[in-house]
N, C-alpha and C positions, 0 to 999 in steps of 0.2 A: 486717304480716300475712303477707307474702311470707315472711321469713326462717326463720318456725315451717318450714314444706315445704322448705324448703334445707335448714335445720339437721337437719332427720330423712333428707331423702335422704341428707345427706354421711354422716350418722352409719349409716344401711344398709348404705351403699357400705367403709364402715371395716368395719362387722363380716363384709361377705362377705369380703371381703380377708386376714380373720383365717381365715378357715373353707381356706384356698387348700392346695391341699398342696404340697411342696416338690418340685421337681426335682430325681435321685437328681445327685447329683456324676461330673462326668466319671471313669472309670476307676472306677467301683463298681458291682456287681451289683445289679440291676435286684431288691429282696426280694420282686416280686409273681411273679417267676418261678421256676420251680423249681429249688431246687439240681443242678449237675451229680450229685448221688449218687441223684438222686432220679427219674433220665430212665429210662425206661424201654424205650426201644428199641433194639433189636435190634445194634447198633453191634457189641459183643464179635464176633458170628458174624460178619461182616462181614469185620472188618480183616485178618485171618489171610487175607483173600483177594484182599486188593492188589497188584498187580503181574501178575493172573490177567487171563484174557478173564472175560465178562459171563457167559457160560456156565458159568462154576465157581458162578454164584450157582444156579445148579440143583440141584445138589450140596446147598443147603442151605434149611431150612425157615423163611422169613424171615417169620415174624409181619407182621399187615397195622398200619397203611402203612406201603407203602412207597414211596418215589420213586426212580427211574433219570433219571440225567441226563446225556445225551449232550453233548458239545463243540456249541455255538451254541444251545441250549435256552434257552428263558425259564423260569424259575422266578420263584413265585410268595413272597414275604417272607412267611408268616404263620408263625408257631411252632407248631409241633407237638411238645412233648418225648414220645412217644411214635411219633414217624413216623419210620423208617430212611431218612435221604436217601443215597444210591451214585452217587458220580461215576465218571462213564468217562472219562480222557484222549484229546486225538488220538489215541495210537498205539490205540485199542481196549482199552485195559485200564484196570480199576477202580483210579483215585489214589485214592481216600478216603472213609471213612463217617464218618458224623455223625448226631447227635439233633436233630431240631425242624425 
């Protein structure tokens, strides 16, 4: 009597296991996230202004979000492909933009 309820557990347990989705492979793009052609923020306007102070980002009309991120800030991991992230190095000037 016992083995009827085992034999259908086990056999539950097998087809949830079927239903599992795979883990993407190290060194391949993540396909539930959007292509880099596909990001939409503000990045282009950006870069032409590395090596500048924070102030030349005045100078330009950066679509919202956006993040500034000084030397010791915490930032927070969530993806945004549409958020302009702007770092600012030690010396005061913007090393680099990016999407998400």
């Amino acid at each position: 009597m016992i083995k009827t309820p085992l034999r259908l557990l086990a056999l539950s347990l097998c087809a949830l296991t079927a239903c599992k989705e795979e883990a993407p492979v190290a060194g391949e793009r993540d396909p539930a996230l959007p292509k880099p052609s596909d990001l939409s923020c503000a990045m282009d306007l950006v870069t032409p202004l590395i090596g500048e102070l924070p102030a030349a980002l005045e100078t330009i009309d950066i679509p919202d979000p956006v993040r500034v991120l000084r030397p010791g800030m915490a930032m927070t991991q969530d993806y945004r492909p549409d958020r302009t992230n702007i770092e600012i190095g030690p010396d005061g000037r913007i090393v680099r933009a990016w999407c998400g």
